[in-house]
C-alpha positions as CSV (number, residue, x, y, z in Angstrom):
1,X,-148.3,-5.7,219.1
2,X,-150.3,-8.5,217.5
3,X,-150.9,-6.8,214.5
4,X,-147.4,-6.2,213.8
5,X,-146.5,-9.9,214.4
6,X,-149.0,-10.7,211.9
7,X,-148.0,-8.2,209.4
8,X,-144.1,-9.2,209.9
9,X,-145.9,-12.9,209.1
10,X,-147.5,-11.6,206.3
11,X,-144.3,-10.1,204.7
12,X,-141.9,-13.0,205.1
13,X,-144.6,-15.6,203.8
14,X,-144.7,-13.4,200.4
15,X,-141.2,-13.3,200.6
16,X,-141.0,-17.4,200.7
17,X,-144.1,-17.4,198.0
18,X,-142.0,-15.4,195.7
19,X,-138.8,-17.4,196.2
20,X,-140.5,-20.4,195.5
21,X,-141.7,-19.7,192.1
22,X,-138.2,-18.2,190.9
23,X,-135.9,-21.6,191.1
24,X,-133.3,-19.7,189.2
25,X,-132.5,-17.3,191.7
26,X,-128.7,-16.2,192.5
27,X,-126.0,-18.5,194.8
28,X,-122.8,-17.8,193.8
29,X,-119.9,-20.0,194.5
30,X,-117.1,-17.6,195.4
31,X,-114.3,-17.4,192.6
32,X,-111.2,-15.6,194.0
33,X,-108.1,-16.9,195.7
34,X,-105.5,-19.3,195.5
35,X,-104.6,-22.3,193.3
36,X,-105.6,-24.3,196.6
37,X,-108.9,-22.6,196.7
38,X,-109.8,-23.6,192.8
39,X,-109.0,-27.5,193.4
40,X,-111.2,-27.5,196.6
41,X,-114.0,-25.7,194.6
42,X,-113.6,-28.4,192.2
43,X,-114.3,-31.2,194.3
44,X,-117.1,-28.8,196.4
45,X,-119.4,-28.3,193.5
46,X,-118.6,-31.0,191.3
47,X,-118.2,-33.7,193.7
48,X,-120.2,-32.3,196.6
49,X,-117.5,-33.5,199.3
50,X,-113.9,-32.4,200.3
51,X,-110.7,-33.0,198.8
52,X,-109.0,-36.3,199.5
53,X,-105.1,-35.8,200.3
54,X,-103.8,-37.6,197.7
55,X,-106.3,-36.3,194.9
56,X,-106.1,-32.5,196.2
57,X,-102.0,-32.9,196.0
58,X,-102.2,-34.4,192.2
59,X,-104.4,-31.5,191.0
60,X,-102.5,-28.7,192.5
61,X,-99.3,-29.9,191.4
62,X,-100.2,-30.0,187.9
63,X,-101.2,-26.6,187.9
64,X,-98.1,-25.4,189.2
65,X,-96.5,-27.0,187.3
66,X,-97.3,-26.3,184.2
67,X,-98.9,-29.9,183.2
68,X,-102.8,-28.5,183.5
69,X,-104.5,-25.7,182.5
70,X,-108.1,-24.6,183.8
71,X,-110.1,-26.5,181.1
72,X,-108.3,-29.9,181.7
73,X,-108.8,-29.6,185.6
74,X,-112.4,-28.8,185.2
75,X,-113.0,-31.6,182.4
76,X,-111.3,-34.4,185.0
77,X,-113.7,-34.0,187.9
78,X,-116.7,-33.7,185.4
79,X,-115.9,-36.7,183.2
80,X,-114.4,-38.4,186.2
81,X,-115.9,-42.4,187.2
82,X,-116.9,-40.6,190.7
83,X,-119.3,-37.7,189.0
84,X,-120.5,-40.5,186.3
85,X,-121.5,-42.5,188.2
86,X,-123.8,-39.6,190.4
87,X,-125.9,-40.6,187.1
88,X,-127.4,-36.9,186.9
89,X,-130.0,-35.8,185.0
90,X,-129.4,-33.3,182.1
91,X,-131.1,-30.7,184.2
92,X,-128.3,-31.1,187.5
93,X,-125.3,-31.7,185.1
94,X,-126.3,-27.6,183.4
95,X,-126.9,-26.5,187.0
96,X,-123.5,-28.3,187.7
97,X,-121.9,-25.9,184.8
98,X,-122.9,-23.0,185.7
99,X,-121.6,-22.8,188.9
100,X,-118.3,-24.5,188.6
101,X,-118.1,-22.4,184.9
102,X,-119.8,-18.8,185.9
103,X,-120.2,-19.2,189.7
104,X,-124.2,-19.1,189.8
105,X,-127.1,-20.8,189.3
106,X,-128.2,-20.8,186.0
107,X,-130.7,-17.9,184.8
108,X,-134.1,-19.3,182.9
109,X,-133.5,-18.6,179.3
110,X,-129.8,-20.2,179.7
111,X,-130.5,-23.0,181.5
112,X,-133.4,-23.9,179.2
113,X,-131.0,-24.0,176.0
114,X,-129.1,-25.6,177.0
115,X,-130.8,-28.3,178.4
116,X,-132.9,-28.1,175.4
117,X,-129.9,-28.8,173.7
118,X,-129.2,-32.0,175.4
119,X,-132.8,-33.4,175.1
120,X,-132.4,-32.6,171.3
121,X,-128.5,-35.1,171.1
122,X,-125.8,-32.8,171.7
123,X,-123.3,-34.5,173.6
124,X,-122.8,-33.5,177.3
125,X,-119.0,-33.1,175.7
126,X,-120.3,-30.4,173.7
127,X,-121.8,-28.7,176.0
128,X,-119.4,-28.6,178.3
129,X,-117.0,-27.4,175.7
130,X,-119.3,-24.0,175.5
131,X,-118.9,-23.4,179.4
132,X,-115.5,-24.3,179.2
133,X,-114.2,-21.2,176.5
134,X,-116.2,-19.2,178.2
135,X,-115.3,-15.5,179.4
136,X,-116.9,-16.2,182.9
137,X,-114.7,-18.8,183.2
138,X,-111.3,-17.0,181.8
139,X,-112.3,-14.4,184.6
140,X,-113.0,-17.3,187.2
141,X,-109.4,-18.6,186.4
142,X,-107.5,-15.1,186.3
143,X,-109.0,-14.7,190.0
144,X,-107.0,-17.4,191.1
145,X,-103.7,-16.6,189.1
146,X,-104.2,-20.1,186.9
147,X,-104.5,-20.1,182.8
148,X,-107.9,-21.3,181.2
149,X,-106.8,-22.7,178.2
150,X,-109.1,-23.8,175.7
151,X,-110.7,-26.9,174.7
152,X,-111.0,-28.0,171.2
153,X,-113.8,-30.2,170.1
154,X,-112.7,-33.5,168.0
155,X,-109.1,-34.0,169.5
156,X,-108.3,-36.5,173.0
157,X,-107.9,-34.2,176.3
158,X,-104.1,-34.8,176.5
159,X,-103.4,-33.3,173.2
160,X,-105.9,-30.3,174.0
161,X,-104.1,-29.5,177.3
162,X,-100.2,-30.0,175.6
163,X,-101.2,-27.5,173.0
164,X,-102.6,-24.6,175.8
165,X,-99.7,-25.5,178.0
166,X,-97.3,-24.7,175.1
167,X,-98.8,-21.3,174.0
168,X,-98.9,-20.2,177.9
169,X,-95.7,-20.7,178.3
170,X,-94.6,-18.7,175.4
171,X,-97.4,-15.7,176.9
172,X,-95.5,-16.3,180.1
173,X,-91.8,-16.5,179.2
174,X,-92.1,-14.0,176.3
175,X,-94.2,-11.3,177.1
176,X,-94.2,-12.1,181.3
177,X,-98.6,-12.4,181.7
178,X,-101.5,-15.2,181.6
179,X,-102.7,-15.2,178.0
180,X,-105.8,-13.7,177.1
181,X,-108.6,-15.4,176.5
182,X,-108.7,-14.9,172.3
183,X,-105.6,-15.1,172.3
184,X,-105.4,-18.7,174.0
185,X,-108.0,-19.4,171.7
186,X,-106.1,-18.5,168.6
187,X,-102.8,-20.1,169.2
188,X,-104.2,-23.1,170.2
189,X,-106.3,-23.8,167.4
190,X,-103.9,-22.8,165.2
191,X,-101.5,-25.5,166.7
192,X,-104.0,-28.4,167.6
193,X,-105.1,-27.7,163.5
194,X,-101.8,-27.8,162.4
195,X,-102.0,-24.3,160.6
196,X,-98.6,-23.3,162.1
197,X,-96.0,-24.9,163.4
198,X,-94.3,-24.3,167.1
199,X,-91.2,-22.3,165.3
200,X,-94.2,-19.9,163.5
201,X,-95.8,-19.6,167.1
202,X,-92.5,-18.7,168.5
203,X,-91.6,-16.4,165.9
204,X,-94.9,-14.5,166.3
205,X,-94.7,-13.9,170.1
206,X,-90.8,-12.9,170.0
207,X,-91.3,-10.5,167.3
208,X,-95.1,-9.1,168.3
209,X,-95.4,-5.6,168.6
210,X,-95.4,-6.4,172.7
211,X,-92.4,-8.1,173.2
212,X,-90.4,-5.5,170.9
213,X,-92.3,-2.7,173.0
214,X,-91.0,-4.0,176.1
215,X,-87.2,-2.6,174.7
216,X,-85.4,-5.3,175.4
217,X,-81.9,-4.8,175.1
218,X,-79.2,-7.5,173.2
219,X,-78.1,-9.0,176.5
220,X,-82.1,-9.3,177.9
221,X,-83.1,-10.8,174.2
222,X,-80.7,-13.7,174.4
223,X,-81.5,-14.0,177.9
224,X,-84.9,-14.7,177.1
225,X,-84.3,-16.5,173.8
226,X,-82.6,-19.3,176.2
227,X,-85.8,-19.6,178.4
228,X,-88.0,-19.6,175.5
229,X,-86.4,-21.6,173.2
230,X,-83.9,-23.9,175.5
231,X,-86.0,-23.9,178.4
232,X,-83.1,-22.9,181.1
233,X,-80.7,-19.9,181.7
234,X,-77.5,-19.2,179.4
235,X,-74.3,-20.6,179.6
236,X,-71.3,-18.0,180.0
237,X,-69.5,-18.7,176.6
238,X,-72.8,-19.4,174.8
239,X,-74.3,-16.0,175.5
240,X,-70.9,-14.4,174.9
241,X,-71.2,-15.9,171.7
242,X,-74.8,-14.4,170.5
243,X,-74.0,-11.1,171.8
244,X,-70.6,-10.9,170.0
245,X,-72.7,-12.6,166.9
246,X,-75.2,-9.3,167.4
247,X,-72.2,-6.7,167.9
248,X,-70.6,-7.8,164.7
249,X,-73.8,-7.3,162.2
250,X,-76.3,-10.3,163.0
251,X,-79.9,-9.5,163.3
252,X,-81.9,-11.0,166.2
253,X,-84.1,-12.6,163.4
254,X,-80.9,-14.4,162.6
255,X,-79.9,-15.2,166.3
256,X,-83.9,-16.1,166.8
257,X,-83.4,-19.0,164.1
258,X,-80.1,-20.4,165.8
259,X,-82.2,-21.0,168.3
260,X,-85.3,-22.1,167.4
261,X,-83.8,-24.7,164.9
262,X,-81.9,-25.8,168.0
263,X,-82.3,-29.9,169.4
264,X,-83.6,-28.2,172.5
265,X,-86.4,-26.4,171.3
266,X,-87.0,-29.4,169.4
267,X,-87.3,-31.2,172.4
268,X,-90.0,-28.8,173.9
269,X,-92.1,-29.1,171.0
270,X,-91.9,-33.2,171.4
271,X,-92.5,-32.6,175.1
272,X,-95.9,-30.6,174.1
273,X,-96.6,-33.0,171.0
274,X,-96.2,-29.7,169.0
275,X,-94.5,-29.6,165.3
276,X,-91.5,-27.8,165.6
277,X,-91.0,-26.9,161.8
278,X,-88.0,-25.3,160.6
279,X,-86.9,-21.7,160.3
280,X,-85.2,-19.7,158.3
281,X,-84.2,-16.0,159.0
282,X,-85.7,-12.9,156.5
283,X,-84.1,-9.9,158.0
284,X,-80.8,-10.6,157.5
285,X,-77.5,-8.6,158.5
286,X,-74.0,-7.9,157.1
287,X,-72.0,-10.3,159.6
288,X,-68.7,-8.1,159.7
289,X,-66.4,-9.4,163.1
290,X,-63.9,-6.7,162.4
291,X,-64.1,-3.2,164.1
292,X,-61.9,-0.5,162.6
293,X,-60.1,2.2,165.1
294,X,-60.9,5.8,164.4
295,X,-59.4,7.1,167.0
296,X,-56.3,6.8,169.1
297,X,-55.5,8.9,172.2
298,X,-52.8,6.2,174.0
299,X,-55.8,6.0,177.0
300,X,-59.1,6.4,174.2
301,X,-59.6,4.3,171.6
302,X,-62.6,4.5,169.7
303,X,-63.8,2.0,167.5
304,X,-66.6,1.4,164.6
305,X,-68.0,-1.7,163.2
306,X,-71.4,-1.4,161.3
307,X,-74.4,0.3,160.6
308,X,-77.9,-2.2,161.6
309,X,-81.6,-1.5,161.7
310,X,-82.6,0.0,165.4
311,X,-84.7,-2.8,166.7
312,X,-88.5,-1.5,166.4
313,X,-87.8,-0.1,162.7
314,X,-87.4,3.5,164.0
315,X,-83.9,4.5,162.6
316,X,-80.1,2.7,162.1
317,X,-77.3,2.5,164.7
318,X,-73.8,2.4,164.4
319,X,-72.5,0.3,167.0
320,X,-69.3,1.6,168.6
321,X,-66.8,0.2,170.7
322,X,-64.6,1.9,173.5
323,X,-61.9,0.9,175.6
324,X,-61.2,3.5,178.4
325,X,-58.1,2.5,179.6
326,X,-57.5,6.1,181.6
327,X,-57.9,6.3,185.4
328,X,-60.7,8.5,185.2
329,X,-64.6,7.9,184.7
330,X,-65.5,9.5,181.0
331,X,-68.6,10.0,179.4
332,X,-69.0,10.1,175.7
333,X,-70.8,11.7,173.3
334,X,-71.4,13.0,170.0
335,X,-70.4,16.2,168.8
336,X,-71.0,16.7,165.2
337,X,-72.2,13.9,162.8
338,X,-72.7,14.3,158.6
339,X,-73.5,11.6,156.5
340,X,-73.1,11.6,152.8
341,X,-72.1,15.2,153.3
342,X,-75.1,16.3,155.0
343,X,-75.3,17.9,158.6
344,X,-77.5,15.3,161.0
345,X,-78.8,14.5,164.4
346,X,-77.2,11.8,165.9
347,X,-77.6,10.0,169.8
348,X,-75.0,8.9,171.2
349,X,-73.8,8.9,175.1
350,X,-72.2,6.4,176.7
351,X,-70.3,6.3,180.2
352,X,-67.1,4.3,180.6
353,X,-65.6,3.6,184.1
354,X,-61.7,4.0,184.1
355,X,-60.2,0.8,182.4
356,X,-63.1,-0.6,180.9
357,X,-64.5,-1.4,177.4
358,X,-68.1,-1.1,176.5
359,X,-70.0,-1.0,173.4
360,X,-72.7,1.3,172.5
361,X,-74.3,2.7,169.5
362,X,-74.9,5.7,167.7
363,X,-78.7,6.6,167.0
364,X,-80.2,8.3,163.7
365,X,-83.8,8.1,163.7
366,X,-85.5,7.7,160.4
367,X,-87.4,11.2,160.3
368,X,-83.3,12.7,159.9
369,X,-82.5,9.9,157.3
370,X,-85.1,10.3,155.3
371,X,-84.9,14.1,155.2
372,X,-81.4,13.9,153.3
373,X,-82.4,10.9,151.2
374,X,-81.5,7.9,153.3
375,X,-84.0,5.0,153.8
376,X,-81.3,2.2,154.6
377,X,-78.0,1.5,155.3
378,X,-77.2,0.8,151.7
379,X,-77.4,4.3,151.0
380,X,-75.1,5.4,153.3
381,X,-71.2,5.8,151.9
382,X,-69.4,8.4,153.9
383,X,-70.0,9.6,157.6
384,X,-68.3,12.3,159.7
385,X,-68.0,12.0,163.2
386,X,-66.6,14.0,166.1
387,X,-66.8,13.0,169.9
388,X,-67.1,15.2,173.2
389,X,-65.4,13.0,176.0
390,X,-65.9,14.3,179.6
391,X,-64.4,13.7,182.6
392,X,-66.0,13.1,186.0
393,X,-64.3,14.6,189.3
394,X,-66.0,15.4,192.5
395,X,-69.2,15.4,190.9
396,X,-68.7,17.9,188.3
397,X,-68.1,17.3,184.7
398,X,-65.1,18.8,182.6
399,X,-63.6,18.3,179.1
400,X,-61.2,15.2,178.8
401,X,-60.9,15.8,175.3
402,X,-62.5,16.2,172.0
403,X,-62.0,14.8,168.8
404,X,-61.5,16.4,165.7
405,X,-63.7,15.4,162.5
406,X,-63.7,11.2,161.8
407,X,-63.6,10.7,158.4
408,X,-65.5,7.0,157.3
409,X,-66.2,5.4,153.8
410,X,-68.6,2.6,154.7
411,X,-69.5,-0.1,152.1
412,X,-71.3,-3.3,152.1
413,X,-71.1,-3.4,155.9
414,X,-67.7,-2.5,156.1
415,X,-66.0,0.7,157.2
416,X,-62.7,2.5,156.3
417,X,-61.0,5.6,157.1
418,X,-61.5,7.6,153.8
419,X,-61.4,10.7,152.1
420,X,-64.2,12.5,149.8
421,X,-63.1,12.6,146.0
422,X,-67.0,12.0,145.4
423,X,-68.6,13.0,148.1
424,X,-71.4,16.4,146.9
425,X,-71.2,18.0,150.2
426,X,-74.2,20.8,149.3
427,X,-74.2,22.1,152.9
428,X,-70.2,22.7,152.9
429,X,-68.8,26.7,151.8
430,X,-66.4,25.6,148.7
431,X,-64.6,29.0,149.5
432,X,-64.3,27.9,153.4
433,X,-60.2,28.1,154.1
434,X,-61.0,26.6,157.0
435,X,-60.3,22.6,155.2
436,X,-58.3,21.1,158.0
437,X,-61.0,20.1,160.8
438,X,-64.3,21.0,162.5
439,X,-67.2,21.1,159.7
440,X,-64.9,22.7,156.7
441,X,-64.9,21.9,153.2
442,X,-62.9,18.5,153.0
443,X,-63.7,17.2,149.1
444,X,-60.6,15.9,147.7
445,X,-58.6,15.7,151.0
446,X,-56.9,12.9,152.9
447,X,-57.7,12.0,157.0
448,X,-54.2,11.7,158.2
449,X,-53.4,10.4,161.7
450,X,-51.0,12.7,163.5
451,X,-49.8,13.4,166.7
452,X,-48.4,15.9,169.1
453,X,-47.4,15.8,172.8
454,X,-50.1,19.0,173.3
455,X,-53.1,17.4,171.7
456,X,-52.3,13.1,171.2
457,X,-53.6,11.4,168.5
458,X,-55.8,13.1,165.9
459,X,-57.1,13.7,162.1
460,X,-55.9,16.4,159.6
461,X,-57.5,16.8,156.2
462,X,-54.5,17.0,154.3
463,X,-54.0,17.2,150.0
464,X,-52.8,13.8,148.6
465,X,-50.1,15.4,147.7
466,X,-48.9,16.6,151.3
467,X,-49.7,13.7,153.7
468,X,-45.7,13.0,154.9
469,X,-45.8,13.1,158.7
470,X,-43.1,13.5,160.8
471,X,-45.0,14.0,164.3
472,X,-45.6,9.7,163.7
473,X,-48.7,8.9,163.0
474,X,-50.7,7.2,160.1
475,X,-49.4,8.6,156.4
476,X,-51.5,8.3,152.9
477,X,-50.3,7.2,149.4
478,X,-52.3,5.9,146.6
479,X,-50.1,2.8,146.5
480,X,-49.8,1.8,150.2
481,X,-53.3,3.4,151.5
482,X,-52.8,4.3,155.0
483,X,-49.7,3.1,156.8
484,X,-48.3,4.0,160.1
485,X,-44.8,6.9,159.3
């Protein structure tokens, strides 16, 4: 028994030998929590006490807030009169970093540069600044759901934290996360350096491959444009207004720059002590209010307005507008679609409750476009449409009715019902009889409107020189154009 009390003796004095020649050995100071738990840390490591009230309350405000950011938090209990005036020596203020920074005690070959450094002149600033941007620290903030930020030698602390707080709130608002740590570092040294302006900053994070991978659709993007740019929620008649500005041919790059050269983003940017810049929109649209009706069933009308770029750059849409003023719930959707005389795949589906209007658009991706010679809407000068519209009744799905062929010119933004003098339809039979409706041969022919009690409203290909109507619908002559019988 005695020998094993003296070789359990033996064992923990080598233990206690070894420690004491390794001072750099590993405490960690615990980095996970809440906002709550980073202040107290603060004051634990820097200070070596507890949190007074009124100091703990000030600190955790501001980072809930949004008026601090990791970096500026950290920087105001180490530059602070009561850790000043602690008077510590260069080798307790690197010991000091680490573990408020990393969590640990310094290893050897770290804590010897850097002290090394400070013997040499490098400011305690300076140094401070490499702990500060680094990742161990990014990670130490994520843990507890706070933003780093990034301090930038040469500028005064309040300008440093304005310009973090402004590019994390565009990471938060925008694309709904804390920043990452380069690209904090970025943004805010392109701001603090004046090498972009808060409108270019803006402009990058609203049209960043992220935020138009998130799919956001016109309603969600002005939703958001009013957080980002206004700093509140929409107004009713205001978003009414950008969506109706969208439906009728702007681009969002156009509705982006209403608001970004607003006096309220203006005001964020003072708020932050950010340029604001100005902003002018490149991708612009053909701003066209007017719809044109292509089709008229008494309870279906169906209505066309422009062709635009499908956000992402994958294809164009032609936005469409119903009113479903039946008593039943329809679905919509695309039967047959040709433009420029050739056969192609259009999207299109779009539900309607009984007397409602929506709009909706008609999809055709670029790999269909470009196979018939299409690579934008400039190129496009006649479409044919026809419509499947469905009926819902105790859960099962029946015709409502379709449409025969929709005739359209389009040009310059602007649609019209037309007919196909010079249209070179090469997928078309020129012998086809069949030149009335469907998918037949229709060069030289008229779209006239008729109607019957058995089939409503609906489109014949007629000669120009047989378009009278007597069942009252929409007539042709070269003089008048269309015009109701």
């Amino acid at each position: 028994m005695e020998k094993k009390i003296k070789c359990l003796f033996c064992v923990l004095s080598a233990i206690l030998l070894v420690m004491s020649m390794l001072p750099f050995f590993t405490i960690t100071a615990k980095a996970s929590g809440t906002v709550d738990d980073f202040v107290e840390r603060c004051y634990t490591v820097t200070l070596d006490r507890g949190s007074d009230p009124d100091g703990f309350a000030d600190w955790k405000g501001q980072l809930l807030n949004g008026k601090a950011v990791g970096v500026h938090v950290a920087y105001g209990f180490l530059f602070s009169e009561e850790y000043t005036t602690k008077n510590k020596s260069n080798e307790d203020y690197v010991k000091d970093l680490y573990m408020l920074f990393m969590g640990r005690e310094p290893d050897e070959a770290g804590f010897n540069d850097w002290v090394g450094q400070l013997n040499d002149g490098k400011s305690r600033v300076e140094v401070y600044a490499g702990f500060a941007n680094s990742q161990e620290f990014y990670n130490i903030c994520s843990d507890y759901g706070i933003t780093a930020g990034r301090y930038i030698i040469g500028y005064d602390r309040a300008t440093i934290n304005n310009v973090n707080l402004f590019v994390e709130r565009l990471y938060k608002i925008c694309l709904g996360r804390i920043g990452d740590k380069e690209g904090q570092k970025n943004w805010a040294e392109q701001l603090i350096n004046k090498q972009i302006t808060g409108s270019d900053c803006a402009y990058k994070f609203i049209f960043s491959q992220e935020y138009s991978g998130k799919g956001l659709s016109d309603e969600e993007f002005v939703e958001n444009l009013y957080l980002a740019m206004m700093g509140r929620a929409s107004d009713e008649g205001g978003k009414a207004n950008w969506l109706e500005a969208l439906k009728c041919g702007k681009t969002r790059d156009e509705v982006f720059e209403g608001f970004v050269n607003s006096s309220e983003f203006a005001s964020i940017c003072n708020n932050y002590n950010i340029n604001k810049g100005n902003y002018i929109a490149q991708n612009t649209g053909v701003y066209n209010p007017s719809k044109l009706l292509v089709f008229d069933d008494v309870n279906i009308k169906i209505y066309v307005r422009y062709f635009r770029e499908r956000q992402g750059g994958f294809g164009q849409e032609m936005l469409v507008d119903i009113e479903n003023n039946s008593d039943e719930y329809l679905s919509f959707d695309l039967n047959t679609a040709s433009i420029n005389g050739n056969k192609i795949e259009g999207y299109f589906s779009a539900p309607a409750d009984a007397h409602s209007t929506i709009s909706d658009t008609i999809t055709f991706f670029n790999t269909d476009l470009h196979n018939i010679g299409v690579y934008d809407a400039n190129q496009i000068y006649h479409i044919e449409l026809s419509f499947n519209i469905r009926k819902l009744k105790s859960n099962e799905w029946s015709t409502y009715l379709n449409t025969d062929v929709i005739p359209l010119d389009y040009n310059g933004g602007t649609f019209a019902l037309g007919f196909r003098d010079n249209v070179v339809d090469n997928n078309q039979d020129k012998n086809s009889n069949n030149n009335k409706n469907n998918n037949g041969n229709t060069l030289g022919k008229v779209p006239v409107l008729v109607y019957s009690e058995e089939r409503g409203y609906y489109y014949e290909y007629r000669d120009k020189n047989n378009t009278s109507n007597s069942g009252g619908g929409r007539n042709y002559s070269s003089e008048r154009g269309f015009y109701y019988y």
